[in-house]
ZATIBA-697215 format. One record per residue (C-alpha): z, x, y; residue number from 1. Coordinates in pm, 1 decimal. Example, Ala and Ser with C-alpha at 12.3 -4.5 7.8 and 13.67 -1.06 7.14 Angstrom:
<pts>
+----------+----------+----------+-----+
:        Z :        X :        Y :   k :
+----------+----------+----------+-----+
:    780.0 :   1230.0 :   -450.0 :   1 :
:    714.0 :   1367.0 :   -106.0 :   2 :
+----------+----------+----------+-----+
</pts>
This chain:
<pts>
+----------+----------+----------+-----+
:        Z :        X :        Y :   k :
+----------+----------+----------+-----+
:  -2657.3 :   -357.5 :   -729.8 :   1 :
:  -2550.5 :   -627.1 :   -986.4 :   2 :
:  -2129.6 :   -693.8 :  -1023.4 :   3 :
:  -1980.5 :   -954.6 :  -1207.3 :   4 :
:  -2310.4 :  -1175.1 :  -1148.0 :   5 :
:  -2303.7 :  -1097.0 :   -784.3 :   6 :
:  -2647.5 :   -907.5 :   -664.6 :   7 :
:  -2577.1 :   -678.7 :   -336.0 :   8 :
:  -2895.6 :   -569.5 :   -163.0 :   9 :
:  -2885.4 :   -185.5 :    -81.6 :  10 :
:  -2806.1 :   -287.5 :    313.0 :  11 :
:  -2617.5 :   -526.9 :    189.4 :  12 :
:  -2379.1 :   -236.8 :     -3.0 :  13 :
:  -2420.3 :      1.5 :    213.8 :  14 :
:  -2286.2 :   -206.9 :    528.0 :  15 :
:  -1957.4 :   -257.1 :    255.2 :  16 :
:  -1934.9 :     99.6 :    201.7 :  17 :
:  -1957.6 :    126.2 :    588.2 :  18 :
:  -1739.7 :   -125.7 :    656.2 :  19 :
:  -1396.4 :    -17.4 :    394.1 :  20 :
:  -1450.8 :    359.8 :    559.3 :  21 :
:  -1418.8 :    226.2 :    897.1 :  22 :
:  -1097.4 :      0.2 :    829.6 :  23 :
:   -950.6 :    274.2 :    667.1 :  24 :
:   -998.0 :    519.0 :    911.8 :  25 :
:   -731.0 :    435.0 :   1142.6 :  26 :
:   -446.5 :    456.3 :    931.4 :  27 :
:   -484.8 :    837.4 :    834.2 :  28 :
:   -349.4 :    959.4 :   1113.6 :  29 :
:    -45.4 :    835.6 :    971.7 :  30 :
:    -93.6 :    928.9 :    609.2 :  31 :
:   -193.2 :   1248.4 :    680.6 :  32 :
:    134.0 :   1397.2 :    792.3 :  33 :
:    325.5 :   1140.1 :    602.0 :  34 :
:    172.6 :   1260.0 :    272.1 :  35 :
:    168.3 :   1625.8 :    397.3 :  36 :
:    544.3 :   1663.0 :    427.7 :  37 :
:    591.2 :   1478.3 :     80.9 :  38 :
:    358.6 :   1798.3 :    -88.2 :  39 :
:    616.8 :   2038.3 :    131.5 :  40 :
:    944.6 :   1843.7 :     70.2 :  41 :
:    841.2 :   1834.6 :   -289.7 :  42 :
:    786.5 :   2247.1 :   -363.3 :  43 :
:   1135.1 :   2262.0 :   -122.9 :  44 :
:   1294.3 :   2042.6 :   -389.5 :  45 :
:   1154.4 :   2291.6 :   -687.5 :  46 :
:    860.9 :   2060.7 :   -806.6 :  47 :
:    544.1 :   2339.7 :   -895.1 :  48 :
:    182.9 :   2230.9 :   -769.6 :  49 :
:    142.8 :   2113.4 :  -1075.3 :  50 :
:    389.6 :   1869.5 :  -1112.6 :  51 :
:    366.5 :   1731.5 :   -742.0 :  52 :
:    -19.7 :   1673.4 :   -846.3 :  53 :
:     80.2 :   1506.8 :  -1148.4 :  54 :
:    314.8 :   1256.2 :  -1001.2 :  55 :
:     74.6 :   1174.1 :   -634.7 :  56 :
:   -232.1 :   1108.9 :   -919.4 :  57 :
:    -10.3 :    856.0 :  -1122.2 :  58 :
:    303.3 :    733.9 :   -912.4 :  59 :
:     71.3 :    698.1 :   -609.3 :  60 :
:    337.8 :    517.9 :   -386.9 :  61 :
:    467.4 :    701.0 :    -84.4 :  62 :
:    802.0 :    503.0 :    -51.8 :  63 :
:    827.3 :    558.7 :   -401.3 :  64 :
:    773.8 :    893.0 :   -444.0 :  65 :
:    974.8 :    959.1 :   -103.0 :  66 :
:   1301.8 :    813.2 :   -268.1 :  67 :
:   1232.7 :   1008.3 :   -593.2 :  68 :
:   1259.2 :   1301.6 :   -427.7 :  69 :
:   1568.7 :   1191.0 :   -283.6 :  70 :
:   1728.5 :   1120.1 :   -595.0 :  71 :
:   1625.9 :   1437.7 :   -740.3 :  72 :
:   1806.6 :   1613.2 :   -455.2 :  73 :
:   2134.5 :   1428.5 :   -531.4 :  74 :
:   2138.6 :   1506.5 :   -900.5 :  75 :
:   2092.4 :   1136.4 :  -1008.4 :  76 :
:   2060.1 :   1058.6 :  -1345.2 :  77 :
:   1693.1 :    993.0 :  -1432.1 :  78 :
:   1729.7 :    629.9 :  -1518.4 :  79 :
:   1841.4 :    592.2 :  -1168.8 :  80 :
:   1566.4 :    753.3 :  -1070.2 :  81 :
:   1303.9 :    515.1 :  -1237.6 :  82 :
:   1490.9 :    206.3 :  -1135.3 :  83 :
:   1474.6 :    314.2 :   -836.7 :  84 :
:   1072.1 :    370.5 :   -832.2 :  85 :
:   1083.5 :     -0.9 :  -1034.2 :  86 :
:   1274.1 :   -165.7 :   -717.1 :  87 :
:   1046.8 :     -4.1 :   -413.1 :  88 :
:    712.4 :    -65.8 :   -590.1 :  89 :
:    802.9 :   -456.5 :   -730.0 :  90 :
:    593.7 :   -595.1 :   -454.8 :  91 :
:    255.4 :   -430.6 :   -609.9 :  92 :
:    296.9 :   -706.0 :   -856.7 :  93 :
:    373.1 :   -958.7 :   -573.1 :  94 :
:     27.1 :   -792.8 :   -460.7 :  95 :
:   -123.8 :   -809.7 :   -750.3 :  96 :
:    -17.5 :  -1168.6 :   -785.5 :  97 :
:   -184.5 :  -1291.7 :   -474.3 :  98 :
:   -549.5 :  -1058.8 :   -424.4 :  99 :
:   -595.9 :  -1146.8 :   -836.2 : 100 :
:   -789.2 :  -1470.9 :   -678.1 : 101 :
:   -994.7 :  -1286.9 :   -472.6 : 102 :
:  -1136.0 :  -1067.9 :   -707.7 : 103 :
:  -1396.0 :  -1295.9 :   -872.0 : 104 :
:  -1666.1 :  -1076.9 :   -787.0 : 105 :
:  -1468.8 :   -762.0 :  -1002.6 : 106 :
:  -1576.5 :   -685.1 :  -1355.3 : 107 :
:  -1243.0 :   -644.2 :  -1598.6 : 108 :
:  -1246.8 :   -272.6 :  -1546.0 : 109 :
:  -1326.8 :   -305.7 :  -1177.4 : 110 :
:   -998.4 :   -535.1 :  -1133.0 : 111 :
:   -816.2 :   -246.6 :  -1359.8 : 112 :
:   -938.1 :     30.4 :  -1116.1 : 113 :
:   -868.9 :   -199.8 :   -793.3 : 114 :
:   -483.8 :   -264.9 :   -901.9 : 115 :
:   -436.0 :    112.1 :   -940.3 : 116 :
:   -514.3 :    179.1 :   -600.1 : 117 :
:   -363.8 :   -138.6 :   -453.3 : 118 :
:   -101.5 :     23.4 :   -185.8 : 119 :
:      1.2 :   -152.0 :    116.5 : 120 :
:   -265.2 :   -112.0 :    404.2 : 121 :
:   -587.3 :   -147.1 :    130.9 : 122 :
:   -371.1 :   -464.3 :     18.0 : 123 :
:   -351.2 :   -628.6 :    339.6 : 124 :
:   -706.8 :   -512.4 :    508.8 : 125 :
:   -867.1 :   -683.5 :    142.7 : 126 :
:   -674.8 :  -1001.2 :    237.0 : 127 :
:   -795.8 :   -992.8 :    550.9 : 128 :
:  -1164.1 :   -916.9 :    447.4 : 129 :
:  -1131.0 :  -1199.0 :    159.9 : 130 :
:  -1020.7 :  -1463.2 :    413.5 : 131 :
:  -1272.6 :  -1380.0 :    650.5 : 132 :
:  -1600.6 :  -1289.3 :    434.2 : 133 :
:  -1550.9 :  -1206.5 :    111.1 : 134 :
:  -1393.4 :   -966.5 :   -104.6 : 135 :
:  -1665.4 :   -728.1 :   -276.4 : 136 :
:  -1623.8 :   -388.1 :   -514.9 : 137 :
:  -1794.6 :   -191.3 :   -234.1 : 138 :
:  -1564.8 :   -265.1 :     15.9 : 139 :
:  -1277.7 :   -212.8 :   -172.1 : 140 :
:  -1327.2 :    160.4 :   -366.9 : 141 :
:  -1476.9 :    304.9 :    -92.6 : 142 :
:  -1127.3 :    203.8 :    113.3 : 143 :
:   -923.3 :    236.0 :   -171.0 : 144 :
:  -1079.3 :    618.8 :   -292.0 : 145 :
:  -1118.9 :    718.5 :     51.6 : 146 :
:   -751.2 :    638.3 :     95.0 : 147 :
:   -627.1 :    834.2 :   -245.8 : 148 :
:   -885.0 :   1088.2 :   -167.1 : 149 :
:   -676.0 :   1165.2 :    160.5 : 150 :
:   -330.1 :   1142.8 :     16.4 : 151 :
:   -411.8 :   1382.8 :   -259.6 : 152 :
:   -575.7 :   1646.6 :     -6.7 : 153 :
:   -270.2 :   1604.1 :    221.2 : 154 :
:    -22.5 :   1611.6 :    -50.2 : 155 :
:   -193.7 :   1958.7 :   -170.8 : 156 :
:   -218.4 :   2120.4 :    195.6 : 157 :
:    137.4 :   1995.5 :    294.4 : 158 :
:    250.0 :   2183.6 :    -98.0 : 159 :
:     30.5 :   2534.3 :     31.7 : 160 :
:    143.8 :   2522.8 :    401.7 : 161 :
:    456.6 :   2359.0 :    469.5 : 162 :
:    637.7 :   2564.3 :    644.3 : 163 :
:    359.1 :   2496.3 :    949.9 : 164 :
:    413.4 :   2165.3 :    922.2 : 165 :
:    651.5 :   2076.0 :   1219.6 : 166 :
:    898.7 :   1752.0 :   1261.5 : 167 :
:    700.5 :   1429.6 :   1282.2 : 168 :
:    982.5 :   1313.6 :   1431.6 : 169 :
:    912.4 :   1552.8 :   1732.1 : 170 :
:    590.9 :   1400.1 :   1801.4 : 171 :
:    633.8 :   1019.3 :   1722.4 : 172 :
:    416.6 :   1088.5 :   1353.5 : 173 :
:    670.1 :    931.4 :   1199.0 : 174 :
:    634.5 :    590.4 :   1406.2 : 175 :
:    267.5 :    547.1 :   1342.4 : 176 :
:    239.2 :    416.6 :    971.9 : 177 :
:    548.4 :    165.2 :   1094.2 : 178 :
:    382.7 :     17.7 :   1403.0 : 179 :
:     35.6 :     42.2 :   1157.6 : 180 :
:    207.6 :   -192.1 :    922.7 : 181 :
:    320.7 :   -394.8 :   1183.8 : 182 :
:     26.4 :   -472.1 :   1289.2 : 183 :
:   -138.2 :   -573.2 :    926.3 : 184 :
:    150.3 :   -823.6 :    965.7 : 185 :
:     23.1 :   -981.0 :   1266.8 : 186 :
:   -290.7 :   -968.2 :   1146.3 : 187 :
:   -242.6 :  -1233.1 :    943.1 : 188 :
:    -94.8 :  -1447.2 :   1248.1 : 189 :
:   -381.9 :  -1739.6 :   1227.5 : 190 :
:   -240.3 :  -1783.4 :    848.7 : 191 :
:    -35.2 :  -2171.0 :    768.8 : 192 :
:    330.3 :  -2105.3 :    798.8 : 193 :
:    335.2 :  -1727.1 :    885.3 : 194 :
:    596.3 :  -1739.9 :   1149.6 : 195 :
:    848.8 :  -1919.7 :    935.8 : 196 :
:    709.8 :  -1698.4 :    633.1 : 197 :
:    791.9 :  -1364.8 :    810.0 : 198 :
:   1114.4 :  -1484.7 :    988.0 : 199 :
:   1257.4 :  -1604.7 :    620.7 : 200 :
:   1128.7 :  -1263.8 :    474.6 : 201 :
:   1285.7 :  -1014.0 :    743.8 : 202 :
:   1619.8 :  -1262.1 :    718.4 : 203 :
:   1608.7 :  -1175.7 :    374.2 : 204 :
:   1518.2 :   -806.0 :    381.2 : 205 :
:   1822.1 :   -783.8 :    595.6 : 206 :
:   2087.1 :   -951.0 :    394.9 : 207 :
:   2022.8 :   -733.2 :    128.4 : 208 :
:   2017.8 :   -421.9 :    313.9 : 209 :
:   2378.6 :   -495.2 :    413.5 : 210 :
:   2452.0 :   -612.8 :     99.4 : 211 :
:   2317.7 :   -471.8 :   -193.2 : 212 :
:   2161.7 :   -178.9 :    -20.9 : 213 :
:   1787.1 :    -13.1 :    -35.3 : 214 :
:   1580.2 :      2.1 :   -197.8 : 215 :
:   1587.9 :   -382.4 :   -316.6 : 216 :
:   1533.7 :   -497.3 :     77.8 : 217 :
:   1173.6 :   -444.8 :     -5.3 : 218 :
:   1075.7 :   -616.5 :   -276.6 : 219 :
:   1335.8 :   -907.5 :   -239.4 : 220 :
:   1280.7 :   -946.1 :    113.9 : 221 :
:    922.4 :   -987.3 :    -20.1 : 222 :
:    983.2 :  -1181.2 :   -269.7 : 223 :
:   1170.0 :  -1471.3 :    -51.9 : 224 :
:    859.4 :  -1466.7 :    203.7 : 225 :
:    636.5 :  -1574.0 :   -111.5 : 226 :
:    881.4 :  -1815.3 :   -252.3 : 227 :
:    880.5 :  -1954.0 :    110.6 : 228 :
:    480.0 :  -1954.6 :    126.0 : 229 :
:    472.7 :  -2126.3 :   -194.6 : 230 :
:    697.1 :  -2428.4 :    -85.7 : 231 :
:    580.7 :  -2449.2 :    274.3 : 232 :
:    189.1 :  -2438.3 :    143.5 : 233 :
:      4.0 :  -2763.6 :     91.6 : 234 :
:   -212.3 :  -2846.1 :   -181.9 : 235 :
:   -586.3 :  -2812.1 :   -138.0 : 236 :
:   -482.0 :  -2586.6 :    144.0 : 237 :
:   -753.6 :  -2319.5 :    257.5 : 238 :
:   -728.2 :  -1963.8 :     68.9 : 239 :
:  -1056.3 :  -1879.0 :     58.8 : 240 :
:  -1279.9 :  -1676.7 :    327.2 : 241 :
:  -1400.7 :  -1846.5 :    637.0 : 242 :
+----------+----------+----------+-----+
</pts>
């Protein structure tokens, strides 16, 4: 396989394959019922099949899609309602931002495809894989399809049989994506500056929770822990894989 003048051997692209299926893997347990009782909160709130389809295939953000359906169920006006999608999903383009370098073995459309299915977990397990050996195509769709693949199938089963779906809450579901996440954070624990990165981030998170509200936490708290990276880093400083 040839990509963007890299040539994979077929182990070579198979063990990538391999590799983003097995990463991936662990976080389904928590997408799974996550994205299941989206597809049954969203017939509940009077969207048809067809609509709830329509808006997992091109929204594509659980937080995102989560607080639309919130909105919806106050009677918000719509612009409220996109603002609100606008504010939760801002960091994508902090994501965007920072795996753009990595991508030098992506062909134009490849990079177009990869920043469509750039969510949280495949955006910090491709940091992790860039830093360490290399970010390749392979790696990446089969994580990032695999990953849609399962949100879409959840999203539709959760839509045909909700009512069977019980309380995460009742069986700790609702904990795993949280402590998942927390552990992509640590992940990234060897990284220069990341304690005072994280501690400035969740300091700001916090102030405007209590001050403005949610959901601009998120991408403001994120945006202060990469203003922070930015002035703490060093030039010449290491960003590659190793």
């Amino acid at each position: 396989m040839k990509t963007a003048g890299l040539i994979l051997s077929d182990g070579e692209l198979r063990r990538d394959v391999l590799d983003g299926i097995r990463d991936v893997l662990p976080i389904t347990l928590g997408v799974l019922p996550f994205a299941g009782v989206f597809g049954a909160l969203a017939i509940e709130r009077g969207l048809s099949l067809g609509e709830l389809t329509l808006a997992s295939m091109t929204i594509y953000a659980g937080a995102s899609q989560y607080a639309m359906l919130d909105l919806m169920g106050q009677g918000v006006p719509p612009w409220s309602i996109v603002l609100a999608v606008f504010a939760i999903n801002f960091r994508h383009l902090l994501y965007s931002a920072s795996l753009g370098r990595r991508l030098a073995a992506f062909s134009i459309w490849q990079k177009v495809i990869a920043f469509f299915l750039l969510v949280d977990p495949l955006f910090a397990s491709a940091e992790t894989r860039a830093f360490k050996q290399g970010l390749r195509p392979a790696y990446y769709f089969s994580y990032g399809t695999f990953l849609y693949a399962i949100w879409m199938a959840s999203n539709f089963i959760g839509a045909l049989f909700g009512s069977l779906i019980a309380d995460p809450a009742a069986f700790g579901l609702d904990f795993i994506l949280p402590l998942y996440f927390t552990g992509l954070v640590i992940g990234f624990h060897r990284r220069p500056n990341f304690l005072p990165v994280l501690v400035i981030s969740i300091a700001a998170s916090l102030a405007v929770w209590f001050t403005i509200g949610s959901p601009w936490h998120i991408s403001l708290g994120g945006l202060a822990g990469l203003l922070a990276a930015a002035l703490l880093s060093k030039p010449g400083e290491e960003v590659g894989h190793g």
